[in-house]
NUZA-163525 format. One record per residue (C-alpha): z, x, y; residue number from 1; residue in three letters. Coordinates in steps of 0.1 Angstrom, whole numbers. Example, Ala and Ser with C-alpha at 12.3 -4.5 7.8 and 13.67 -1.06 7.14 Angstrom:
c3->78	c1->123	c2->-45	num->1	residuo->ALA
c3->71	c1->137	c2->-11	num->2	residuo->SER
% end
This chain:
c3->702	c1->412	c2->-99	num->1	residuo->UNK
c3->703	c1->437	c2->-76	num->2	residuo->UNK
c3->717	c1->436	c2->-33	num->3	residuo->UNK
c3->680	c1->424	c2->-22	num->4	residuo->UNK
c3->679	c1->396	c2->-47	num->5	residuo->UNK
c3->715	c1->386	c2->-37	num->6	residuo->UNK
c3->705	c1->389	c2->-2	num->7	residuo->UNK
c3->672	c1->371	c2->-8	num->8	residuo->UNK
c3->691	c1->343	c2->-24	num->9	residuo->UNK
c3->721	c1->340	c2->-3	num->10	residuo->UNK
c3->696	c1->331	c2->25	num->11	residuo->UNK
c3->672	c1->310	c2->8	num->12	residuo->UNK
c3->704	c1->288	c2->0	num->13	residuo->UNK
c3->722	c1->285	c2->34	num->14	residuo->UNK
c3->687	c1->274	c2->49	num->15	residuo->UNK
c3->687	c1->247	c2->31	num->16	residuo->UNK
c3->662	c1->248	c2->1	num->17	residuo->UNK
c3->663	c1->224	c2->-23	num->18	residuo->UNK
c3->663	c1->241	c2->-58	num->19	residuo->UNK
c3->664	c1->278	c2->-63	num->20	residuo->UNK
c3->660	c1->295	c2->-97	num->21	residuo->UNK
c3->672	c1->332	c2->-110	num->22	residuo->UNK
c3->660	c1->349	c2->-133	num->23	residuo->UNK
c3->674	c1->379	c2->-149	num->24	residuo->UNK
c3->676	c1->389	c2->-185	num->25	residuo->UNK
c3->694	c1->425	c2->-178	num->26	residuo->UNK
c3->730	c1->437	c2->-190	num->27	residuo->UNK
c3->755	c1->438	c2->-162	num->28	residuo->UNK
c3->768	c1->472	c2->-154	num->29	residuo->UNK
c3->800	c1->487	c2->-136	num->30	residuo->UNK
c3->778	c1->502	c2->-112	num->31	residuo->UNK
c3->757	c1->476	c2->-107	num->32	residuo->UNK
c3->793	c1->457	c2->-92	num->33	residuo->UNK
c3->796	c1->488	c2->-67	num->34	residuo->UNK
c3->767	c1->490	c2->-52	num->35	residuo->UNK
c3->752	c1->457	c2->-30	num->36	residuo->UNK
c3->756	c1->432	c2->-56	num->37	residuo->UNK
c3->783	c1->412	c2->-38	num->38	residuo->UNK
c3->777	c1->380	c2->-62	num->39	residuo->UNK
c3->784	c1->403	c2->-92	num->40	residuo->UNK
c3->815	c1->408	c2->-104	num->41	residuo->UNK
c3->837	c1->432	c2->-128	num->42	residuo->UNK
c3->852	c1->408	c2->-150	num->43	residuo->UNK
c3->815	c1->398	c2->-165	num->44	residuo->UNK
c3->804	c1->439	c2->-170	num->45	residuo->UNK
c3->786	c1->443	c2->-206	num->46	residuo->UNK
c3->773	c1->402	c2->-200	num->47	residuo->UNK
c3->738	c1->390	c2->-193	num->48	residuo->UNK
c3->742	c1->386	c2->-155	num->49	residuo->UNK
c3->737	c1->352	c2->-157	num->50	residuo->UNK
c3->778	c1->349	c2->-166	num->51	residuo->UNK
c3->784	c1->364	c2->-129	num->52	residuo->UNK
c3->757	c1->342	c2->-114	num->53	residuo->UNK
c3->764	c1->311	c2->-119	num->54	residuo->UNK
c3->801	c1->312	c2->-111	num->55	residuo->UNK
c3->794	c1->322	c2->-79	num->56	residuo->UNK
c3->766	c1->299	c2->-66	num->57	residuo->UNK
c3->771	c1->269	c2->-88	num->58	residuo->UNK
c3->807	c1->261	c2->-100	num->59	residuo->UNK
c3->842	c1->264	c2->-79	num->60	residuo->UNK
c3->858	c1->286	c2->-66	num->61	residuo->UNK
c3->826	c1->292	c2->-46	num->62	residuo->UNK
c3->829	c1->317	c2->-15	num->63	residuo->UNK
c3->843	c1->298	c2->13	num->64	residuo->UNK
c3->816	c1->302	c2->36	num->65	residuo->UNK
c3->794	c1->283	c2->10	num->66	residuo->UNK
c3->816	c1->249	c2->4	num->67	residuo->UNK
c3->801	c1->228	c2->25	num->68	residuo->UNK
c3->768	c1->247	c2->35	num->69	residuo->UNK
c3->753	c1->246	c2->1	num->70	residuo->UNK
c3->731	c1->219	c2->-13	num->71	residuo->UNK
c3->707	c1->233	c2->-32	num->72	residuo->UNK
c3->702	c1->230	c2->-71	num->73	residuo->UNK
c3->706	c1->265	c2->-85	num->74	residuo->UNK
c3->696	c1->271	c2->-121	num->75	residuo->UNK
c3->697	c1->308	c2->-135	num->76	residuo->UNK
c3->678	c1->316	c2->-164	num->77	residuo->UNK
c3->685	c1->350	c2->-185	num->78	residuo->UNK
c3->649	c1->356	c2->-194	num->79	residuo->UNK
c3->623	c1->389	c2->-196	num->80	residuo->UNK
c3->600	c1->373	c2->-169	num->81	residuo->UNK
c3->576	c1->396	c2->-183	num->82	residuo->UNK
c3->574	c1->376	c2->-212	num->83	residuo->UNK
c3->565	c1->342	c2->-196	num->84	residuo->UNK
c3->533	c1->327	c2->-194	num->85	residuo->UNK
c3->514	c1->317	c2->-160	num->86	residuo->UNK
c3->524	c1->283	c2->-163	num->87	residuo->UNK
c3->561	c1->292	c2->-161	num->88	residuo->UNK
c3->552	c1->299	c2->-125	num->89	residuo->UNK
c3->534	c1->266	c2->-120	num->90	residuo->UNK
c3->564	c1->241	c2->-108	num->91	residuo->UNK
c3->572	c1->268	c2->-80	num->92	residuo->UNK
c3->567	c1->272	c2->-43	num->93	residuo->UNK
c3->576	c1->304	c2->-41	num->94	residuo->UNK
c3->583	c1->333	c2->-64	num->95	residuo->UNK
c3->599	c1->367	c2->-54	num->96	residuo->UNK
c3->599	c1->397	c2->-71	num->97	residuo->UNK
c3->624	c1->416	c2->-59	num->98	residuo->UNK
c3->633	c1->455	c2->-69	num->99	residuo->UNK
c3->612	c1->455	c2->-99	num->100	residuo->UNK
c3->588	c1->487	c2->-113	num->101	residuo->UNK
c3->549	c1->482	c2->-100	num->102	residuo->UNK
c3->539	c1->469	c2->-136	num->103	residuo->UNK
c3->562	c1->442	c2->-135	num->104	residuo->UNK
c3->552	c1->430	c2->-99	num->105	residuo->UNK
c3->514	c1->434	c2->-103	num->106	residuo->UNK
c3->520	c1->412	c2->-134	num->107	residuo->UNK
c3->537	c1->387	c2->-121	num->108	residuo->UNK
c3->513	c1->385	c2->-87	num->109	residuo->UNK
c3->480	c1->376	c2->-113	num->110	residuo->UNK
c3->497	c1->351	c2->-130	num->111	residuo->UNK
c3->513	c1->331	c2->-94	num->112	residuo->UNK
c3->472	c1->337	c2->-85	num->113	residuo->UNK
c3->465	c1->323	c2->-115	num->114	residuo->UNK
c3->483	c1->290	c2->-107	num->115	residuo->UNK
c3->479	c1->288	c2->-71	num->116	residuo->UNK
c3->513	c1->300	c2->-60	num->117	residuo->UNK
c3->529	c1->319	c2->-32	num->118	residuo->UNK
c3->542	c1->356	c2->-41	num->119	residuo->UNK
c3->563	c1->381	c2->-25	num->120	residuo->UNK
c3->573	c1->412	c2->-38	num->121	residuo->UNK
c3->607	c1->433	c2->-20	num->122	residuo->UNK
c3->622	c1->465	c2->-27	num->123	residuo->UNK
c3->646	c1->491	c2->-14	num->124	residuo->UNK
c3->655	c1->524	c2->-14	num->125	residuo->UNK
c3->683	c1->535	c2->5	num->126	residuo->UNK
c3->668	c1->538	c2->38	num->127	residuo->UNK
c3->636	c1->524	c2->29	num->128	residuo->UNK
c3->622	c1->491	c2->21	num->129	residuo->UNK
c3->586	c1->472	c2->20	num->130	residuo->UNK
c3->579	c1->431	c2->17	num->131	residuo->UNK
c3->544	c1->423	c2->1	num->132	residuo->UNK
c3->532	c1->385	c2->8	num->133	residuo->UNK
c3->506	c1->370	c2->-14	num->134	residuo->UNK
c3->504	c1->337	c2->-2	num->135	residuo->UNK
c3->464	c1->337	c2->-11	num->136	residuo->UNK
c3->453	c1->309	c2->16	num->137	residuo->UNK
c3->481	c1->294	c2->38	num->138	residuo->UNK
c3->479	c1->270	c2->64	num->139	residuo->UNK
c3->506	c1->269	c2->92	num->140	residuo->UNK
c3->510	c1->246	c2->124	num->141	residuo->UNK
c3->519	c1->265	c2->164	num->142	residuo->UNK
c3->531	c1->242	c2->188	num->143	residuo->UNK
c3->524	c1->256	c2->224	num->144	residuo->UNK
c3->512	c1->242	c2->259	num->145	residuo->UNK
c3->477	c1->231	c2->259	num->146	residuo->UNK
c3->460	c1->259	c2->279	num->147	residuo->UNK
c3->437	c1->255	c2->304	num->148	residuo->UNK
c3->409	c1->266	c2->282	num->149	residuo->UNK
c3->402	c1->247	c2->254	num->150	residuo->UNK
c3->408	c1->264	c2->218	num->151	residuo->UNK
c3->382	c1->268	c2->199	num->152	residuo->UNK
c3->375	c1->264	c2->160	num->153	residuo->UNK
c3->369	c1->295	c2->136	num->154	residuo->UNK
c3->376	c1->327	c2->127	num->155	residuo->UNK
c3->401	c1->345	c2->148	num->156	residuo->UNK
c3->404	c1->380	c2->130	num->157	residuo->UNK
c3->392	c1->391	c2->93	num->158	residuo->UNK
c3->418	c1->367	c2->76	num->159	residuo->UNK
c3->428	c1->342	c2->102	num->160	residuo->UNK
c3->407	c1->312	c2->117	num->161	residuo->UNK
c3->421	c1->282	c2->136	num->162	residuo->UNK
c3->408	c1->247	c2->116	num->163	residuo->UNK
c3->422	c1->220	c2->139	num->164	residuo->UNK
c3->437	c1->218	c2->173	num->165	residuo->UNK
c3->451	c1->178	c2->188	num->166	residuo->UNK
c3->470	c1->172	c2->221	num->167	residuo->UNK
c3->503	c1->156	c2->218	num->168	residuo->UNK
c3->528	c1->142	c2->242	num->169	residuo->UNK
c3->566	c1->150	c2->242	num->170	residuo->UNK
c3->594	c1->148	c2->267	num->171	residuo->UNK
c3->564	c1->140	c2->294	num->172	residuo->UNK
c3->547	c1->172	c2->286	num->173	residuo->UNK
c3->511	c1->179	c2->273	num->174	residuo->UNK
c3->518	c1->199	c2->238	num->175	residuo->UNK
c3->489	c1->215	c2->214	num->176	residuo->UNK
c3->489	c1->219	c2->177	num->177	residuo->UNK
c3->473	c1->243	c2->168	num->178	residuo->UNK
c3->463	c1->241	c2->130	num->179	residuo->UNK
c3->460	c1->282	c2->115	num->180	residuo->UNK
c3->446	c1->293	c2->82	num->181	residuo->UNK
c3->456	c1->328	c2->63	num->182	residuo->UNK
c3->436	c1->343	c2->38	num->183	residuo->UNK
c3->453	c1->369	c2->15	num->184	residuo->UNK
c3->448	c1->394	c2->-8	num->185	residuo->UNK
c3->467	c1->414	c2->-37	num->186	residuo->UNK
c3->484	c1->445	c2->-29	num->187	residuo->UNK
c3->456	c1->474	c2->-21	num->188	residuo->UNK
c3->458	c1->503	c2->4	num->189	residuo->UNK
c3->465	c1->503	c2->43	num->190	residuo->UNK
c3->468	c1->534	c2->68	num->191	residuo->UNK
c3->492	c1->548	c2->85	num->192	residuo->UNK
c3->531	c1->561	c2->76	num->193	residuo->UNK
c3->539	c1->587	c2->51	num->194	residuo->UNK
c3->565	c1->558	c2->41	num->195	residuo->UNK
c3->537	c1->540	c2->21	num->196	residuo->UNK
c3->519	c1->576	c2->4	num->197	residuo->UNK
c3->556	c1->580	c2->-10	num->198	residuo->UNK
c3->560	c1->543	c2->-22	num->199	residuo->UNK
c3->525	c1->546	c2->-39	num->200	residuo->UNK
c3->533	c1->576	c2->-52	num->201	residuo->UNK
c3->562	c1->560	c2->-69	num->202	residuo->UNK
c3->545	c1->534	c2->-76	num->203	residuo->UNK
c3->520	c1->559	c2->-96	num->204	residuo->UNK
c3->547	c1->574	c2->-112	num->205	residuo->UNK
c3->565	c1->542	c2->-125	num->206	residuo->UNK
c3->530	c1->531	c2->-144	num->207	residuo->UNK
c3->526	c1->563	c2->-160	num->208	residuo->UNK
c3->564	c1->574	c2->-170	num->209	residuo->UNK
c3->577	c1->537	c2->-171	num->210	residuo->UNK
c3->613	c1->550	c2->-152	num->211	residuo->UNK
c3->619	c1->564	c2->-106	num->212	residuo->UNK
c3->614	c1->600	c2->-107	num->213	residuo->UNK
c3->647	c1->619	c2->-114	num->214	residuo->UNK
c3->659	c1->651	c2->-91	num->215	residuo->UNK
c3->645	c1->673	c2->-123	num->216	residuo->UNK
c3->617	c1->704	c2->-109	num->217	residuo->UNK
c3->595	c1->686	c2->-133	num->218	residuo->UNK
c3->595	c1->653	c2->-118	num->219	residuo->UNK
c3->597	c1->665	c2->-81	num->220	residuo->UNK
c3->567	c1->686	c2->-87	num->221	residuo->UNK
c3->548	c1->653	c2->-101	num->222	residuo->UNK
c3->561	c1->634	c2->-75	num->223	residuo->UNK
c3->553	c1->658	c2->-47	num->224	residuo->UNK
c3->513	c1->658	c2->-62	num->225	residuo->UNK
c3->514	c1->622	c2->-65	num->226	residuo->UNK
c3->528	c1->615	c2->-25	num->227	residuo->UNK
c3->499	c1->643	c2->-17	num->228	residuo->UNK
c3->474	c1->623	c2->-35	num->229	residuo->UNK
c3->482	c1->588	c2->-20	num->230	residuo->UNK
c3->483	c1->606	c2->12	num->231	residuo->UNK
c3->451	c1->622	c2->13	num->232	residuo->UNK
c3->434	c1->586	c2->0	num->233	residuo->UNK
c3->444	c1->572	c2->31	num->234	residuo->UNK
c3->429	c1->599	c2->51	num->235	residuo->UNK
c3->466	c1->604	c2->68	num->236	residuo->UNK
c3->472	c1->637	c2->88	num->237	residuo->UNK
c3->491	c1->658	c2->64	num->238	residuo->UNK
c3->515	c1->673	c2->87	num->239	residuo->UNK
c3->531	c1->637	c2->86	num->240	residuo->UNK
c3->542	c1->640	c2->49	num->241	residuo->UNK
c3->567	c1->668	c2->56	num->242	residuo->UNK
c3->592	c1->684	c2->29	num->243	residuo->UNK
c3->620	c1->671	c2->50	num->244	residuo->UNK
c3->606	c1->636	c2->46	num->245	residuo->UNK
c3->600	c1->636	c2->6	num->246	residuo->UNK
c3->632	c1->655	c2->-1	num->247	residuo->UNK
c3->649	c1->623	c2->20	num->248	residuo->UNK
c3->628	c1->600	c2->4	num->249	residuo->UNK
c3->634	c1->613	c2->-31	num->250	residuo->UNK
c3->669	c1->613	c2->-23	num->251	residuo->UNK
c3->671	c1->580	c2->-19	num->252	residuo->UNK
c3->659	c1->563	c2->-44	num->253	residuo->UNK
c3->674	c1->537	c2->-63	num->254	residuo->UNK
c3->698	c1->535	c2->-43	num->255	residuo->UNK
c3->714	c1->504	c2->-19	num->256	residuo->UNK
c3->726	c1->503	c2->13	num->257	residuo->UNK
c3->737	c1->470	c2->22	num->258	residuo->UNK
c3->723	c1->471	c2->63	num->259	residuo->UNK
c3->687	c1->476	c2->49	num->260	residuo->UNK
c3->690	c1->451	c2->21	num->261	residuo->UNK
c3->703	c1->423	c2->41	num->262	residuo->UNK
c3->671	c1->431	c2->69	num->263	residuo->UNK
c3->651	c1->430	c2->45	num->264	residuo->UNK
c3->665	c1->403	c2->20	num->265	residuo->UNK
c3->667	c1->382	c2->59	num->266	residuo->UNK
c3->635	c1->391	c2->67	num->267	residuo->UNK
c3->617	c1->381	c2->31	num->268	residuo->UNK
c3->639	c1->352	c2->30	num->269	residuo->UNK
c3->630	c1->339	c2->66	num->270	residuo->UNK
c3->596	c1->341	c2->58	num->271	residuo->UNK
c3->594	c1->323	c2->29	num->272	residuo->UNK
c3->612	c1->293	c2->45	num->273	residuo->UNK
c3->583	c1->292	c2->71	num->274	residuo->UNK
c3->559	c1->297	c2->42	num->275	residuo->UNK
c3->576	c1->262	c2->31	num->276	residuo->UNK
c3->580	c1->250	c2->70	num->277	residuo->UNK
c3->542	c1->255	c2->77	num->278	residuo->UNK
c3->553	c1->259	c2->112	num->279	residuo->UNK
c3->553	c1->297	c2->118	num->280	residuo->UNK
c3->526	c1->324	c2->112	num->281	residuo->UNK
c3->540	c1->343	c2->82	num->282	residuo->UNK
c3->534	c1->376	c2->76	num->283	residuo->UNK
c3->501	c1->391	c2->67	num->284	residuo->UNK
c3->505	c1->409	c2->44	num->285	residuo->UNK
c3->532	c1->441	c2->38	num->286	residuo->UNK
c3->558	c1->451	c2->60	num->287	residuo->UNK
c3->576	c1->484	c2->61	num->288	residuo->UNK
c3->611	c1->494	c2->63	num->289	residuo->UNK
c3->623	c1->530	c2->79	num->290	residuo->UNK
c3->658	c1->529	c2->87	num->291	residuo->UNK
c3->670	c1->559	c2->95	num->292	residuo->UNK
c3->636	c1->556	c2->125	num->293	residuo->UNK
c3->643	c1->520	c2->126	num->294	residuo->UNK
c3->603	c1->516	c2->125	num->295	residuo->UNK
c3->588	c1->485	c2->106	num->296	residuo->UNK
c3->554	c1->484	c2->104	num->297	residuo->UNK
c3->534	c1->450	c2->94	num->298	residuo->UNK
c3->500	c1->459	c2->77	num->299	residuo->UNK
c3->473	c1->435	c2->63	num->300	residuo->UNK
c3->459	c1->451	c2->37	num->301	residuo->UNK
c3->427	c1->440	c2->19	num->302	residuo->UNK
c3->408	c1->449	c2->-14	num->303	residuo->UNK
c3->391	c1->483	c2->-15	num->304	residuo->UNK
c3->390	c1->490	c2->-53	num->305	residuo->UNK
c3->369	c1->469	c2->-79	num->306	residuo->UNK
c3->385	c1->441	c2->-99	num->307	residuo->UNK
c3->377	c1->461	c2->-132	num->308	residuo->UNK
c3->410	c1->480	c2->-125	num->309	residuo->UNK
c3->432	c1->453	c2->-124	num->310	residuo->UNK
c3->413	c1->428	c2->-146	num->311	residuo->UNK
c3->420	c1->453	c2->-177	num->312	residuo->UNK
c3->454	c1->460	c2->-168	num->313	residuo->UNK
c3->464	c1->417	c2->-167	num->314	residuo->UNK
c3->439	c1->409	c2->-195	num->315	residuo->UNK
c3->462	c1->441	c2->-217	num->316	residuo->UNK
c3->493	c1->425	c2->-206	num->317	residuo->UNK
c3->479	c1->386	c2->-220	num->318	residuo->UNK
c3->473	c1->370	c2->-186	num->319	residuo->UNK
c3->447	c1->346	c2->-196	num->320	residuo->UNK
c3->419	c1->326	c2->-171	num->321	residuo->UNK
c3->400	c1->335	c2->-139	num->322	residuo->UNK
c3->413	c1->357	c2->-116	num->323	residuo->UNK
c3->404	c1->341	c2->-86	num->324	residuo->UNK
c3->405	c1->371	c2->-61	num->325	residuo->UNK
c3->403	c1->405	c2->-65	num->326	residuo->UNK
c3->438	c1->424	c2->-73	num->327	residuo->UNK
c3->436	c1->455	c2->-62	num->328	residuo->UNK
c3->462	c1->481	c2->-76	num->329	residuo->UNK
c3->480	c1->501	c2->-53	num->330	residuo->UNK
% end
């Protein structure tokens, strides 16, 4: 469990959820207690990370900040989520994939589709981040001041339509509720941001050599083709994916820096609450992270590829049933 997923969780807990399950089958390593893994500690190195887990959420001493803020049920489970069937997914609101390789998180996205479940998908890299949400078809509730000009049923844009609207009154003022629906897709391709033709690139690499590209000529050259690739797929100026940018990029990977990973372990997490809430519009559908520009571009991204792609990958990794969507591969 890496900074994100600590940040992730730290905030799902203090807002007040009412069970939250971990799930990590990995070995705990030194390093992994000196990066961003706060909730890890020395003493449990060479353990499943479950040991560390547990002792910190669950059981006393817990941090003093979390004594008599934390309500939640916590269960941690040292399992390969790989390894677990759709219907593992099937008693959750909300999963969240968090740091994993691109195989793992497209696998996991088909089977939360599978059973109807909300996804997101977080990652970091020094500097950089992104947030995917797959919430597939959400319905939220605005409260605002009735306007002078009744609102109107339907579509509002290509994956959001307004289905009910009813005047209330509170505190002697005329309020509207205003009743929006989200349609979503699977991960595919948006514009814009060399940030993305780099994470796709890795994200290209990971599938094929199952590991982050290491600072070997070998694996820079790949990586360099692969970041050109993605780049020129999205019709992107090529100026904009400069060698200064990849060589920071490339630099930073794999690694944590606790500012980014608490925005975006904040951000995820705040989401996902209004996700649960149905009160705010969450977000639609991948968010960008650039902090060293301290840019963070939303995107709603959209199938462009045919379901063949994906439907052969999930059907080769035993996902069984309908896909009912198209998942588009990044």
């Amino acid at each position: 469990m890496r900074a994100l997923g600590g940040e992730i969780a730290k905030f799902l807990m203090l807002t007040g959820v009412g069970s939250l399950t971990i799930i990590d089958s990995e070995i705990l390593q030194e390093e992994d207690c000196m990066a961003g893994g706060f909730f890890l500690r020395l003493a449990d190195v060479g353990k499943n990370v479950s040991h560390s887990l547990p002792t910190t959420y669950a059981h006393k001493p817990a941090p003093r900040s979390f004594k008599t803020t934390i309500r939640a049920s916590l269960t941690v489970l040292p399992l390969d989520v790989r390894a677990q069937s759709q219907s593992f997914f099937a008693p959750f609101d909300l999963t969240f994939a968090c740091d994993l390789d691109f195989a793992t998180m497209s696998l996991i996205n088909a089977k939360t589709r599978l059973v109807n479940r909300a996804f997101y998908a977080a990652g970091t890299h020094g500097l950089y981040g992104f947030a995917f949400a797959d919430l597939i078809s959400h319905d939220y509730i605005l409260k605002r001041t009735v306007a002078n000009i009744p609102t109107a049923l339907g579509p509002e844009s290509a994956t959001r339509a307004v289905v009910a609207a009813t005047t209330v009154k509170e505190g002697g003022a005329n309020l509207e509720l205003v009743t929006k629906r989200e349609l979503y897709s699977p991960s595919c391709s948006p514009t814009l941001t060399p940030l993305l033709s780099c994470l796709r690139a890795v994200w290209d690499f990971e599938r094929s050599l199952a590991r982050l590209p290491s600072h070997s000529q070998a694996d820079l050259e790949l990586f360099t083709r692969l970041a050109t690739e993605k780049h020129k797929e999205l019709q992107l100026p090529m100026e904009t994916l400069t060698a200064e940018f990849l060589r920071d990029f490339m630099q930073q990977l794999g690694a944590e820096i606790a500012p980014l990973t608490s925005l975006v372990g904040a951000k995820v997490a705040e989401d996902g609450v209004n996700v649960l809430s149905g009160k705010e519009q969450p977000l639609q559908n991948l968010a960008l992270f650039d902090g060293g520009a301290s840019d963070f571009p939303v995107y709603a991204l959209h199938p462009e590829f045919e379901a063949a792609l994906v439907v052969g990958e999930v059907a080769a990794a035993g996902v069984v049933g309908e896909l009912p969507g198209v998942v588009v591969v990044p």
